[in-house]
Phi, psi and omega in degrees: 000114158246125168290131117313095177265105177257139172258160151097210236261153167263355152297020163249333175293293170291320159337311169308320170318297188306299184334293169335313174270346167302271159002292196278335166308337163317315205084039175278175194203155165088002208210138150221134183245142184260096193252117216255181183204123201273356190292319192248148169288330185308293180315313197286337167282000157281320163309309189287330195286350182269329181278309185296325171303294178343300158352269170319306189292304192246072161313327176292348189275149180295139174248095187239145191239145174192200202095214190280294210305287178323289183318287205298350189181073184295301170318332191279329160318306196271338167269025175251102187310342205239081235161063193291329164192172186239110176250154191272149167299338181270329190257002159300339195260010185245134169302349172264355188278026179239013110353133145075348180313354166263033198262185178241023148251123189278329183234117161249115181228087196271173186271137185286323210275008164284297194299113182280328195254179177211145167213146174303107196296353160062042167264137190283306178280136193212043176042070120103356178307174169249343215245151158254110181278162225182075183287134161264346175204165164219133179107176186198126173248040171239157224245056165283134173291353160252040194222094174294005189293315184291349168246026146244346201238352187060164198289173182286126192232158187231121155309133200294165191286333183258358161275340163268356139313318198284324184276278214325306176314306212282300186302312188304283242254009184261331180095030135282125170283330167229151167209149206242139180277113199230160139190205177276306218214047194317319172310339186270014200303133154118315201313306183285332204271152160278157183097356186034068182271163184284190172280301191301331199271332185287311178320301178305333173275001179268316187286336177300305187250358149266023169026278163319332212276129159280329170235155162231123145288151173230118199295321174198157173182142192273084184352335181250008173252049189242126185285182179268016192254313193283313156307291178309028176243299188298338178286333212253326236233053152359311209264299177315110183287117212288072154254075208238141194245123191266151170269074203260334182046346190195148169242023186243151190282322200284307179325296181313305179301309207298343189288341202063030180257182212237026167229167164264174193297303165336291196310296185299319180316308189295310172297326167285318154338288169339258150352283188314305152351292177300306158203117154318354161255043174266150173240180189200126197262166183195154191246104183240158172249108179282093173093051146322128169310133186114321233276089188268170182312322184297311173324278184329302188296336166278327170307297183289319155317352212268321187292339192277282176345345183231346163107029196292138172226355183235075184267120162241116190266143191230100189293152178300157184193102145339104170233141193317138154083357141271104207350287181308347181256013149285344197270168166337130182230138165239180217299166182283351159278330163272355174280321170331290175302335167286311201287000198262300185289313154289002182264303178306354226231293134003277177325302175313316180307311197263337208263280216309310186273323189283310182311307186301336207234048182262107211073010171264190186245138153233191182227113173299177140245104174304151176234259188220160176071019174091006180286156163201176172240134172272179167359288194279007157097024187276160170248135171241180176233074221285116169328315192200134198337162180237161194223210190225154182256121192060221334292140174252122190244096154072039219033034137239175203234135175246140159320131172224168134213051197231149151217155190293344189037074170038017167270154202248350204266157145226171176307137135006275155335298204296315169316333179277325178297340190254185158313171158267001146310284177280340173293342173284322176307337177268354171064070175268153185212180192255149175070359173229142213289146223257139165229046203269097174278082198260132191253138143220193208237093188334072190236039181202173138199128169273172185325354207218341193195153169283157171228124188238175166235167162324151168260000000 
């Protein structure tokens, strides 16, 4: 059996899937591998204390590590006795580097900043997921001073437009309904391919020539690089889904420089205007840093004003974390109890936001994409919950006909997970299967919401 454990992003989530499948084409058995993440110094101690659990649960199993943490301090792995090898971000992704795992070079770790190219990994499978992840770049070629990601990921590179149509296609026939669109730096999407096409232009050419795809998502993207192909899409394009996770990290203009990042606060404002303008039930996440060096309480209060003022409602926060080989951690650092307490407060302040938006959509109709445990998500990335077991509508099993109120939207497969919610009549009927993905579109009708999630009934 190989197990995967992933930290971080979701372009490690996928990644893993590719790892999974690399691994096993080796014919490796036996193993778990760890594809770790380098942003807080917190992920990488997280990371070792899980390779030590592992350890103790399987002793016999091969242990191999790899991701951004691995790529950037191949050494803090490879000096861990309970630890069998070490891959490079690059070479996880090659079958051959699971070859030879008894050899006695424990780390191959090449330099990211040779690899030019990204190609598509053609993965089948998502653990039981409903959402299809869909990388398109990899890497950054910009240099923010708190961000060790670009010397685990290498400068920036894109999949060509017609090898990410081929997938986008491949996966929708697989009997996904959504696929969310991933990489380091998506806006930066295009810069390296010729003809230099945009993000916006790649989206359009996915809803254009892939039909079938029902959701299209974007996983994050940095509000001042977003083209004008990509504004007339989220305005013109339904199927695009209205949810943007922003790389906004600060609401303070001076915090942003000292950060090198390249948009001002006015900016993220403008752009959640924007949007909002185009289509009004859209919503919006943001990546914040709570205690930057430097960072004084007036700075830290722009931050928070930043949620209201800009519609924010989905905060993944980030108390600051020094990582070795980077500016910012050269820079004034404060303490670490007050870096707590902004991530605290800004995490409350986050909490208000999202209870304030799950609250604004208590009586509309949306249309889930089920997930798992009676969960689904609308449009706009809200997590719901279903009041009561969902059964399937008409569906026939063998003549007969079962009470339903779910309907399949002409998809045949569903998850696992998911499966447990129905009979077992009927869940055969629907041909649930492991590895393929669920494309289960449920219209209901909002009719509570608590602090963390919506409660719908069928519509």
């Amino acid at each position: 059996m190989i197990e995967v454990v992933t930290f971080g992003c979701r372009l490690n989530a996928y990644e893993s899937e590719a790892v999974k499948a690399r691994a096993g084409e080796a014919g490796l058995e036996n193993a778990v591998i760890f594809n770790t993440c380098a942003v807080t110094a917190e992920a990488v101690r997280q990371s070792r204390q899980a390779i030590r659990k592992a350890r103790r649960e399987r002793p016999d199993a091969k242990i191999i590590v790899t991701g951004c943490a691995a790529q950037t301090e191949p050494q803090t792995y490879s000096d861990m006795r309970e630890v069998d090898a070490v891959l490079g971000n690059a070479e996880k992704l090659d079958t051959r580097s699971y070859f030879g795992l008894d050899d006695a070079v424990r780390v191959r770790v090449n330099d990211i900043m040779s690899v030019k190219e990204t190609a598509a990994q053609f993965v089948d499978s998502f653990d039981g997921r409903t959402r299809a992840f869909l990388e398109v770049q990899n890497g950054c070629d910009h240099r923010c001073t708190f961000c060790i990601i670009p010397y685990g990921r290498g400068n920036s590179r894109s999949v060509a437009m017609g090898a990410v149509v081929d997938e986008a296609r491949r996966l929708t026939e697989k009997g996904f309904a959504e696929v969310v669109l991933t990489g380091v730096d998506l806006t930066s999407y295009g810069a390296d391919l010729p003809g230099r096409p945009t993000l916006g232009q790649l989206v359009r050419k996915i809803l254009k020539l892939v039909p079938a795809v029902k959701r299209l998502r974007i996983s994050s993207i940095d509000s001042i690089e977003a083209d004008d192909a990509l504004m007339r899409t989220i305005a013109e394009e339904e199927r695009l889904m209205p949810h943007f996770h922003l790389s906004a990290q600060s609401g303070d203009d001076m915090i942003l420089k000292r950060m090198k990042r390249r948009h001002a606060r006015a900016d993220t404002i403008a752009f959640c205007d924007a949007v909002r303008r185009a289509r009004p039930e859209a919503s919006f996440g943001a990546d914040l840093i709570a205690g930057f060096p430097t960072e004084t309480e007036a700075m830290f209060e722009n931050s928070l004003k930043l949620v209201d003022d800009a519609g924010l409602s989905f905060l993944h926060v980030f108390p600051f974390s020094a990582r070795r080989g980077t500016p910012a951690a050269r820079m004034p650092q404060l303490d670490r109890a007050l870096v707590k307490d902004r991530a605290a407060r800004l995490r409350g302040r986050g909490n208000a936001a999202l209870a304030a938006r799950l609250a604004s959509l208590v009586g509309t109709a949306q249309t889930l994409l089920m997930e798992k445990d009676g969960m689904g998500r609308t449009p706009c990335f809200a997590p719901v919950r279903m009041e009561k077991p969902l059964m399937l509508r008409q569906a026939q099993h063998e003549g007969m006909h079962h009470p339903l109120t779910l309907s399949l939207s002409g998809f045949a497969k569903a998850t696992p997970d998911f499966m447990d919610l129905l009979s077992p009549a009927v869940a055969e009927s629907v041909g649930g299967s492991k590895g393929e993905g669920a494309a289960l579109l449920q219209s209901v009708r909002i009719t509570a919401a608590t602090p963390t999630h919506l409660i719908a009934d069928a519509a």
